[in-house]
N, C-alpha and C positions, 0 to 999 in steps of 0.2 A: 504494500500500500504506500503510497506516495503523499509524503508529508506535504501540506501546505506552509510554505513559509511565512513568519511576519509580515504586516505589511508595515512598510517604513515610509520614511518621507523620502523617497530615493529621487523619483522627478520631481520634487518642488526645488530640492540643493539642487539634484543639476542643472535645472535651469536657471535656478542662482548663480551657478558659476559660468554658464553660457553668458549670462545678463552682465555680469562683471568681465569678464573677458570681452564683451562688444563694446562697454563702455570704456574702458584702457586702450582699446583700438580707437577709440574714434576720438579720444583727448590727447595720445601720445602714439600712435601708431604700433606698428610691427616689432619697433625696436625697444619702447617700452614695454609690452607684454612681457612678463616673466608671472608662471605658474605660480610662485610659492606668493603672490602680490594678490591673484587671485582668490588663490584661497583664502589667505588673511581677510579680502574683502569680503567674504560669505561668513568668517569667521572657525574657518576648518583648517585642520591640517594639511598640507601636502600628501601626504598618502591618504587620505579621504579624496583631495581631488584623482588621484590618479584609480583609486578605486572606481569612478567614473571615466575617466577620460586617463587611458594607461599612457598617450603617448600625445604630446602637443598638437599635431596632426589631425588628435581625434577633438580634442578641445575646439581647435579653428573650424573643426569640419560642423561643429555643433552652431558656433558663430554665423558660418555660411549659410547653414538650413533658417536659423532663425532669419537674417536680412531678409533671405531671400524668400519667406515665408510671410515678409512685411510689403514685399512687392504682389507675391502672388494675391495678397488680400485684395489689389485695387481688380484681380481679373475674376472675368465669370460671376455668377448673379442671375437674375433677370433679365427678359426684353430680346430684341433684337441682336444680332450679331453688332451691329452698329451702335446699339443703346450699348451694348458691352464695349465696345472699343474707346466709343467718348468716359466712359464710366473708368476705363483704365486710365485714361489722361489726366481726366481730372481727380483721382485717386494719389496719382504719381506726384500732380499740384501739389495735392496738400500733404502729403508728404515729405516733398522739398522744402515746403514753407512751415512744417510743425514739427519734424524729426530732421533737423539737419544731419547728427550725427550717424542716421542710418544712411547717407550720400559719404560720407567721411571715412564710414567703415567699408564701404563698397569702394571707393576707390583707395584707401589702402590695399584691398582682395586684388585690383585690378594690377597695381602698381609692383606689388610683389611678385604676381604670380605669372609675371614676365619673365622673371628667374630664380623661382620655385615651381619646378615642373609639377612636383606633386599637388600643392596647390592650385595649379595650372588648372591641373587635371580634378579638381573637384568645383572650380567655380565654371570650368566649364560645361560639367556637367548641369548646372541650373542654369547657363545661360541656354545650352542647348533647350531645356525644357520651357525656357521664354519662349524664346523663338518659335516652338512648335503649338504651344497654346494662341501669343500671336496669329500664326499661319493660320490655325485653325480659322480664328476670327473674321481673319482675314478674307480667307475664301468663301467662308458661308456672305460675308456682308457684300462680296461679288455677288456670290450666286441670288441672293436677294434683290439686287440691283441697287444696293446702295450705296455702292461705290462706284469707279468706273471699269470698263470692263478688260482694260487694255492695261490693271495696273496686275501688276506681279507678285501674288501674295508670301512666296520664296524668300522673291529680294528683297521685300518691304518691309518683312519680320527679321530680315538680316540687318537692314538699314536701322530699323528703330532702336534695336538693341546694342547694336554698335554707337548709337548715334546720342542715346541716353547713359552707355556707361560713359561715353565721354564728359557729358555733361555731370556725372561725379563727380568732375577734377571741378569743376568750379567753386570758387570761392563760395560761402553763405550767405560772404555780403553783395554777392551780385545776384541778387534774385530775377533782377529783369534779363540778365544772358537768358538763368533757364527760363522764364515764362516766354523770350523768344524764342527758345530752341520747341518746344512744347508747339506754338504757334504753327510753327513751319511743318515740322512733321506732321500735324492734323491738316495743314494744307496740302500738303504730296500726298496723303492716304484720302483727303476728300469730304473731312468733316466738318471744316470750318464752316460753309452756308450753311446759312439755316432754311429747312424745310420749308417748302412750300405748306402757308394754315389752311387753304384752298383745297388743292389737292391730296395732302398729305404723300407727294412722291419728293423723292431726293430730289435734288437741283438740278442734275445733270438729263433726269430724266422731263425737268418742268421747264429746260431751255429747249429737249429735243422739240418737246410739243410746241413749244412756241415756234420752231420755223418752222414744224411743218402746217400750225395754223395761217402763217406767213405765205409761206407758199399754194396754199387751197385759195388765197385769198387774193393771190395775186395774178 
């Protein structure tokens, strides 16, 4: 017969010590992080953290999941493929502008893991998982018709996410770079106009019908 164990507070400390580890990341970066700093902030021993987290690798990999568990919050929900795409943008908004330090700890992830392969290798594994939720979006808000039809749902989930991690590096106090960078990218994917209150079709489809009432008429 197979014992049941205690139950202990094992995920509330670890995620303690994830929460303390993202927060040492993103006030002193990569080179400030030292384990035994962490644990003092949770208030544990070093071998209590490594009881969790046996090798430094597995602590940042813990860090990674949360960020990028703070990104994933702004995707998917309700509505349309396109009610979902504006809902990631403006999710990412308030983001930039209420959790700076979650853009500080991502681009330290980015910065490092140019030459920390193994790093590399795990924050790319969540970009890849951007990119594919993106796409997803992407194509269905084509196949809807509310985007346009000639854009490339591929590149355009390669563009954004390339195009947002860079926008990490930016300072906090330049909020207007990223609410430009934000702008533009909703203009190459197509969401800027606002719908037609008349018809309720996309822009693109409420110019078609306008020349071809143009042309009936001419």
């Amino acid at each position: 017969m197979i014992k049941r164990q205690a139950t202990t507070p094992a995920e509330p400390r670890k995620g303690a010590l994830v929460a303390a580890a993202y927060q040492i990341l993103a006030t002193r970066g990569f080179e400030g992080l030292r384990t035994r700093e962490v644990a003092a902030a949770v208030g544990v021993n070093i071998a209590t953290l490594h009881y969790y987290f046996p090798h430094k690798e597995d602590l940042i990999r813990g860090v990674v999941a949360y960020a990028m568990g703070r990104f994933r919050g702004t995707l998917g929900g309700a509505g349309s493929a396109e009610d979902q795409l504006r809902a990631h943008f403006r999710g990412l908004r308030h983001l930039s502008r209420d959790e700076p330090e979650l853009f500080a700890v991502m681009a330290e992830l980015a910065i490092r893991g140019v030459r920390d392969a193994s790093l590399r290798r795990i924050v790319g594994g969540t970009d890849d998982a951007w990119r594919a939720m993106l796409r997803t979006l992407l194509r269905r808000a084509k196949d809807e018709g509310a985007i346009t039809g000639d854009l490339d749902p591929d590149g355009m989930a390669a563009v954004i996410v390339a195009t947002l991690k860079g926008t990490f590096m930016l300072p906090a106090s330049e909020p207007e770079n990223v609410e430009r960078t934000f702008r533009q990218l909703e203009s190459l994917v197509g969401l800027r106009a606002t719908r037609s209150k008349s018809a309720g079709l996309h822009p693109a489809r409420v110019r078609a019908r306008t020349r071809a009432r143009r042309s009936a008429g001419s």
